[in-house]
Wavefront OBJ file of the C-alpha trace (Angstrom):
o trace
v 99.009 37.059 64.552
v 102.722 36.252 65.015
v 104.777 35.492 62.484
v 103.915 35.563 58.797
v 104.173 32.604 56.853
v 107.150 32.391 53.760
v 105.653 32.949 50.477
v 105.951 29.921 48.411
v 108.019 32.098 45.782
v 110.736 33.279 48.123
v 111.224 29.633 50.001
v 111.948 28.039 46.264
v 114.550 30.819 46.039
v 115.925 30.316 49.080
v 116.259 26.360 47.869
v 117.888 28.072 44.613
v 121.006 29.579 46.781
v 121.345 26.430 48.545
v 121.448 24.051 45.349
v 124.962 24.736 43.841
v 125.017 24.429 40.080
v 126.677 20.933 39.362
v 123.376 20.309 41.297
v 121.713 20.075 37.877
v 120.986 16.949 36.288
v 121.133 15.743 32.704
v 118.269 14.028 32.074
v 114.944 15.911 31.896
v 112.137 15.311 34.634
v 109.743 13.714 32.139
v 112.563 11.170 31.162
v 113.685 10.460 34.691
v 109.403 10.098 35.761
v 108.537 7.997 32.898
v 111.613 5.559 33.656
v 111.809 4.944 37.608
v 108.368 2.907 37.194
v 109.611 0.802 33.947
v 112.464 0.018 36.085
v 109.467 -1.691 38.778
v 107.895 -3.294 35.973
v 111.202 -5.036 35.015
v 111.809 -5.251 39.367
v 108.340 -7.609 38.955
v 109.226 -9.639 35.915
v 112.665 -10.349 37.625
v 110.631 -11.586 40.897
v 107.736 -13.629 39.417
v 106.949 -17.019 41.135
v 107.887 -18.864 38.118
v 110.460 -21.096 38.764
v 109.516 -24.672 40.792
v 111.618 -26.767 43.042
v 112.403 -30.832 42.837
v 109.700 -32.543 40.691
v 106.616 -33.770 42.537
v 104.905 -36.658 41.648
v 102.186 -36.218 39.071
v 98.906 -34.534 39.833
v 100.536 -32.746 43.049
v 100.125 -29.116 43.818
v 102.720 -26.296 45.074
v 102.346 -23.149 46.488
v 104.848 -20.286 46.666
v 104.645 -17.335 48.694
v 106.808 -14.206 47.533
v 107.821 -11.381 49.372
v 110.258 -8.695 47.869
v 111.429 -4.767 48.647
v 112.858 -2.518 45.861
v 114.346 1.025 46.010
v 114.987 2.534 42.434
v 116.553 6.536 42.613
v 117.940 8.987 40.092
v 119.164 11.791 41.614
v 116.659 13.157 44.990
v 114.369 11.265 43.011
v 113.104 7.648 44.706
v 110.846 5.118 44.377
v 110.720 2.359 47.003
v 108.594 0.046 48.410
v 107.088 -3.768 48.950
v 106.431 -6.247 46.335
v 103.973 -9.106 47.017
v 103.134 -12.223 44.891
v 101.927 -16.126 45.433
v 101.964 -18.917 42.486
v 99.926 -22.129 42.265
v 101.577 -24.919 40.370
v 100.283 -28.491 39.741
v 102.726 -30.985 38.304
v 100.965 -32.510 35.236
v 103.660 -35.755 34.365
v 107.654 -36.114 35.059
v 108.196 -33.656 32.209
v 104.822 -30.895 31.918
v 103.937 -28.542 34.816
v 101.281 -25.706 35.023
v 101.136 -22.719 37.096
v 98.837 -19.378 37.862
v 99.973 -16.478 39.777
v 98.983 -13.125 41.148
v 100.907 -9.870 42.186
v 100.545 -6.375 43.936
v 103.620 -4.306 44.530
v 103.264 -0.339 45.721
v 105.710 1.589 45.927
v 106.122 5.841 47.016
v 107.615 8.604 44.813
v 109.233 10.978 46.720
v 112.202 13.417 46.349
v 114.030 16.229 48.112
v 114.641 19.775 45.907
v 116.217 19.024 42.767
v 117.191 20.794 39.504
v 116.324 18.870 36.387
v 116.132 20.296 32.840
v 111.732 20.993 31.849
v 110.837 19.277 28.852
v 107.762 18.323 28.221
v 107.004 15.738 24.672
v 103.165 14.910 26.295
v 102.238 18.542 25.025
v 103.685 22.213 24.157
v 103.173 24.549 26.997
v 103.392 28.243 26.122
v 107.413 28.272 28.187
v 110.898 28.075 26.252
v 111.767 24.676 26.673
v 113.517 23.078 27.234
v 114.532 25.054 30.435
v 116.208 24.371 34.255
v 113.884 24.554 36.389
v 113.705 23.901 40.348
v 111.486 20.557 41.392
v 109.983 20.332 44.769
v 106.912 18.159 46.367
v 107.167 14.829 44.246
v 104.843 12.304 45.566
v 102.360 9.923 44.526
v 102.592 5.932 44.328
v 103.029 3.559 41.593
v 100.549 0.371 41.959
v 101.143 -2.918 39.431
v 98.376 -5.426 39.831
v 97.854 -8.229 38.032
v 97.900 -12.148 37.648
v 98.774 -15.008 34.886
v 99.234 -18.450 33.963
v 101.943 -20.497 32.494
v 103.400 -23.499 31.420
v 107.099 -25.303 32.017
v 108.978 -28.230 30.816
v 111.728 -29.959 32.218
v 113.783 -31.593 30.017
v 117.444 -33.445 30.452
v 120.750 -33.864 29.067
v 122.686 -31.645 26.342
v 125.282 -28.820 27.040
v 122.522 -27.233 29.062
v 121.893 -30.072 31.136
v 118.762 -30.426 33.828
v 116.557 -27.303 32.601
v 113.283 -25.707 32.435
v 111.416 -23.778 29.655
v 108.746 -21.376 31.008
v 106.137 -20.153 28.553
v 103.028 -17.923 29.469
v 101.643 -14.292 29.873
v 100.092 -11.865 31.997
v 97.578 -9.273 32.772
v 98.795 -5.984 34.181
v 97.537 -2.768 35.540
v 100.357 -0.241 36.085
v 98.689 2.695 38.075
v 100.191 6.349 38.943
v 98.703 8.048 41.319
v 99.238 11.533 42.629
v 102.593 11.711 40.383
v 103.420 15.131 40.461
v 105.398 17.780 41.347
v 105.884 21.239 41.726
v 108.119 23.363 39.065
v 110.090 26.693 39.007
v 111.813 27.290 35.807
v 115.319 29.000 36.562
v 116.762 29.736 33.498
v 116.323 31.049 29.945
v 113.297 33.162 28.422
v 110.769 31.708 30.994
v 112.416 32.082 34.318
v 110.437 32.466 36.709
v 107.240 30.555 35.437
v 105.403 28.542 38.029
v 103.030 25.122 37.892
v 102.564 21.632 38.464
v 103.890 18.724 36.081
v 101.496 15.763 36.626
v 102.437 11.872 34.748
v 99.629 10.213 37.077
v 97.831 7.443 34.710
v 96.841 4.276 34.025
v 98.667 1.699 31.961
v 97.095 -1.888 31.062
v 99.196 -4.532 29.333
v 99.154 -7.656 28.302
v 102.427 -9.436 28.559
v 103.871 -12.395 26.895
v 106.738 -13.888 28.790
v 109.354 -16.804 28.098
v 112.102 -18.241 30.041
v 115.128 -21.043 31.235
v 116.050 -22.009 34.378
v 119.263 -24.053 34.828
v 118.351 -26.192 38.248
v 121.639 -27.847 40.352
v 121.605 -29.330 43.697
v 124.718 -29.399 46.390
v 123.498 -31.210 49.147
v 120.680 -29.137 51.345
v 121.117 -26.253 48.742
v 119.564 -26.023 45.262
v 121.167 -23.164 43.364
v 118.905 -21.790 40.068
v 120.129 -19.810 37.499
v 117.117 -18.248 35.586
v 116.075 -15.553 32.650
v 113.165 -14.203 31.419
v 112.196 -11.873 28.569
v 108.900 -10.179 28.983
v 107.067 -7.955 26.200
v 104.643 -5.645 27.608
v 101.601 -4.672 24.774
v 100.899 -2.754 23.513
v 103.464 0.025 24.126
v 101.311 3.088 25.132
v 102.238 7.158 24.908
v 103.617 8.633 28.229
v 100.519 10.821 29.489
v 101.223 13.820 31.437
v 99.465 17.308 32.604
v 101.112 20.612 33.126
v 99.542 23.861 34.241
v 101.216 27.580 34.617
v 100.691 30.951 34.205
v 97.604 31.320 32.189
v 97.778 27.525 31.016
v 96.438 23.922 31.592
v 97.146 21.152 29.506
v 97.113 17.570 29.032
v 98.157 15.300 26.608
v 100.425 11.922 25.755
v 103.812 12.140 23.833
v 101.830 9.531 21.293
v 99.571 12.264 20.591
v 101.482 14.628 20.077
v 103.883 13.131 17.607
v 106.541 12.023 19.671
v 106.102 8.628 19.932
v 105.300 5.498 22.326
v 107.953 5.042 25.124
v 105.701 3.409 28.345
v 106.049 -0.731 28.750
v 109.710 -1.440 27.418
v 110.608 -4.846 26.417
v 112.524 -6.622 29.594
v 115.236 -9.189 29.778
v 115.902 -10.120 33.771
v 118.735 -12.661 34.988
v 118.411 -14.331 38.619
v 119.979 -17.276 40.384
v 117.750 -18.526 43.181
v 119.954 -19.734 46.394
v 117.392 -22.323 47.922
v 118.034 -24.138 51.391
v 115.753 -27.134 50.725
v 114.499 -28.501 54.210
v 112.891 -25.012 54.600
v 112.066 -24.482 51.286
v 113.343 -20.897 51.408
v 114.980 -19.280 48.496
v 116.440 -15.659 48.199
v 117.047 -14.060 44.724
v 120.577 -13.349 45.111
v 121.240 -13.180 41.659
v 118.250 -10.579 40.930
v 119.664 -8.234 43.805
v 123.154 -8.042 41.962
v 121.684 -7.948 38.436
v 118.998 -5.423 38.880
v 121.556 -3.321 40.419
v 124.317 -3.602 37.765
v 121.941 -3.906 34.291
v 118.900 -1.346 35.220
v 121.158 2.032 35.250
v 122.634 0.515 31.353
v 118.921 -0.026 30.357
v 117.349 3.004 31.630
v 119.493 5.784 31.194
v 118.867 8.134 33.890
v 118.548 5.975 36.626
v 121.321 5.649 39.433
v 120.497 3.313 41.771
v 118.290 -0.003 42.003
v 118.208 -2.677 44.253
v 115.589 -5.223 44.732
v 115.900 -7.950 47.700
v 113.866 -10.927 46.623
v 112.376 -14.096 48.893
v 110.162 -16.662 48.623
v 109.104 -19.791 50.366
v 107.736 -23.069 48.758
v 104.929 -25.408 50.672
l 1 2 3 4 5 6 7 8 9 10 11 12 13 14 15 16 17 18 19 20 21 22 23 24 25 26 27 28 29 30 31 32 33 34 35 36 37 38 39 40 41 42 43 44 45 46 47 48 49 50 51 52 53 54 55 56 57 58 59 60 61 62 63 64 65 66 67 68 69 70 71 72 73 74 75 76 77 78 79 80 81 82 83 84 85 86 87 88 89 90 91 92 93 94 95 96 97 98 99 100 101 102 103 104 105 106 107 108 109 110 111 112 113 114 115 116 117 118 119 120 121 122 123 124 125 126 127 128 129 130 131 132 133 134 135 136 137 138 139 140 141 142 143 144 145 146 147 148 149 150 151 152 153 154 155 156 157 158 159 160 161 162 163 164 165 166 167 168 169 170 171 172 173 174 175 176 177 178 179 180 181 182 183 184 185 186 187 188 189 190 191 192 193 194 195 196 197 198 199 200 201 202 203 204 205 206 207 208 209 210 211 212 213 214 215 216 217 218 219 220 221 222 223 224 225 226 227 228 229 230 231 232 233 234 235 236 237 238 239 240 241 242 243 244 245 246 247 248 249 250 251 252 253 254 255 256 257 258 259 260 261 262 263 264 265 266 267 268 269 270 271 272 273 274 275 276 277 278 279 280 281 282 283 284 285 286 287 288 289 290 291 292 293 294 295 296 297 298 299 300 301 302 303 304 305 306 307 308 309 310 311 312 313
């Protein structure tokens, strides 16, 4: 019936002459998988609705609305998409505040052909690793839901000056789904081999957070430096699954022996750039320090960028 369609086999080495060799990267697919969504988790703490505007009176309520977009790449390798969160915050006194929040970011995986080192720690397939192999089809979505509560207190005076302390902790479910990909090893013993590596999974935390913010008005403009440290717990095994020729298995690198690398401790910087008779604020501070500190922190990882707003009613 016309013309016969291109084994799988033959169009993977036809993606093999195309990719020169410095195409190869250093990091391992498992390292690079298990790291673009701890960069989102830290892409969330850096964006929580935590920080208030001028002091209302006592027993009044705020409301923030939060709206972000973040792109996070190593290599072909992406994951981009919205972030969304809203806060509640009721002024107890001139000095104590409360607040409750909620969040739900999702974000794609996706990637063009690339040539990572195969390495599995979740479990030992039968294949000499670890070995270059070929990576094509990466898809899926990452999904972080959750919600918290916190307290603040503004205090005056000292080197510090006007500031906030933020206190509190939150619920989170950090779901893969569809997280996979498609392998051809390409060197050593085991060239050749075939399969799917899969790190779709589930990973609840519960996370204790802390934080300053440093509060100055100019005018119609309220400028807000801010930090936050945030301890994801507990600190879970990466899970993963791999099948190939005559194999199928599944496992998490805590299991196996080689320790417990998902939810990484988090230390985020911002300044919030707020034009008051709006009550509009942009992250600019986020944008440049997610960029700069993210590709230090998580070895592997190229690229990230996360554009932050919010508005205040």
């Amino acid at each position: 019936m016309g013309q016969a369609l291109i084994p799988r086999g033959a169009a993977l080495a036809a993606l093999l002459v195309l990719l020169p060799p410095t195409a190869a990267a250093e990091h391992s697919f498992e390292f690079v998988a298990e790291h673009l969504p701890e960069v989102a988790m830290d892409n969330r703490f850096a964006t929580l609705p935590l920080w208030g505007g001028p002091t209302p009176a006592a027993d009044a309520w705020q409301f923030t609305l939060q709206g972000a977009v973040a792109r996070t790449s190593s290599g072909a390798m992406q994951l981009e998409g919205p972030m969304l969160s809203a806060a509640a915050r009721r002024q107890l006194n001139a000095r104590w505040a409360v607040q409750a929040f909620g969040f739900f970011d999702e974000l794609r995986f996706s990637s063009s052909a690339e040539r990572r080192p195969l390495d599995t720690l979740f479990a030992e397939p039968p294949l000499a690793l670890p070995a270059e192999a070929l990576f094509t089809d990466l898809g899926g979505t990452y999904r972080n839901i959750g919600a918290g509560a916190a307290s603040s207190l503004q205090a005056e005076g000292g080197w510090l000056g006007r500031r906030e302390w933020v206190v509190g902790a939150l619920y989170q479910s950090v779901e893969l789904r569809d997280y996979r990909a498609t392998y051809q090893v390409v060197e050593g013993p085991s060239s050749g081999a075939t399969g799917v590596v899969d790190y779709s999974a589930t990973y609840r935390h519960l996370t204790p957070f802390a934080g300053i913010a440093l509060p100055r008005e100019s005018g119609a403009w309220r400028w807000t430096a801010h930090a936050l440290f945030a301890l994801p717990l507990p600190r879970r095994g990466v899970q993963g699954h791999i099948t190939g020729p005559g194999f199928d298995l599944s496992g998490d690198t805590a299991g196996a022996g080689n320790g417990k690398h998902f939810g990484d401790p988090s230390l985020t910087l911002g300044l919030d750039v707020t034009y008051k008779p709006w009550g509009l604020t942009v992250d600019l501070g986020t944008l440049m320090t997610q960029a700069l500190l993210e590709p230090l922190i998580h070895k592997g990882i190229d690229r990230n960028w996360v554009i932050s707003a919010s508005k205040q009613f």
